[in-house]
N, C-alpha and C positions, 0 to 999 in steps of 0.2 A: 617574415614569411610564414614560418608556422600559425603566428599570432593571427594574418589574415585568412588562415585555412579555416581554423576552429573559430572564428565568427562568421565567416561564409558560411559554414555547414551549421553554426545555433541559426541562424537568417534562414538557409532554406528549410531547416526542423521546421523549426515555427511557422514555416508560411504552410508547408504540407498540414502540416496539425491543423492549422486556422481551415484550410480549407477541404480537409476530413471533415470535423466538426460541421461545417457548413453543408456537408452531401450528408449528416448522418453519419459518418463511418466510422467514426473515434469517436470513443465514449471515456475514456481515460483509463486511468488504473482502477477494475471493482473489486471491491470489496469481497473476501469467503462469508458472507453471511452465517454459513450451518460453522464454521471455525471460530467463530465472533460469538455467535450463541455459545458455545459449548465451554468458551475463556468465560462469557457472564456468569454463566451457572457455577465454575468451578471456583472464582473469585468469590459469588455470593458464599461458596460451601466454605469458606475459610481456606482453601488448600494455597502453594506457596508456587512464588513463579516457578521454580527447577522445577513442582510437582506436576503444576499444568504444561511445561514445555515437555518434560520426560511424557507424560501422558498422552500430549497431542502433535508434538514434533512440530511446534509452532516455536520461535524466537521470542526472546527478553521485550524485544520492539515491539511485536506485535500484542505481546500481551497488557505492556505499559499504554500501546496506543487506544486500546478497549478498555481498558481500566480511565484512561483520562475522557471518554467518551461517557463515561457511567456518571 
C-alpha cells in the first residue's frame, strides 16, 4: 500500500516536471554563481575547507562540488 503511494506520487513528480520544462517553467536547481566564484578564488588562495565554510557559511559539499568542477 505504502509502496504504491510513493511510486504514484515519483509518476506524477515526473510527469509535472516533464511538463514544467515543456511550458518553460522549471529550470531545475541553479547554481549561486557569486558563492562558486568566491569558493574558486578562496581554493586558488590556498585557504582550507573549515576556512572557506567558516568564511562563507557555505557546506563541505558544496565546496568539494566546485573544487571537482575546477
Amino acid at each position: 500500500m505504502a509502496l504504491d503511494d510513493y511510486e504514484t506520487r515519483l509518476k506524477r513528480q515526473k510527469q509535472g516536471i516533464t511538463k514544467a520544462k515543456a511550458e518553460g517553467k522549471y529550470k531545475g536547481k541553479q547554481i549561486n554563481i557569486e558563492l562558486h566564484k568566491n569558493i574558486k578564488t578562496m581554493l586558488a588562495g590556498g585557504l582550507s575547507y573549515t576556512d572557506i565554510q567558516s568564511a562563507l557559511g557555505c557546506s563541505r559539499a558544496t565546496i568539494a562540488r566546485v573544487k571537482k568542477l575546477l
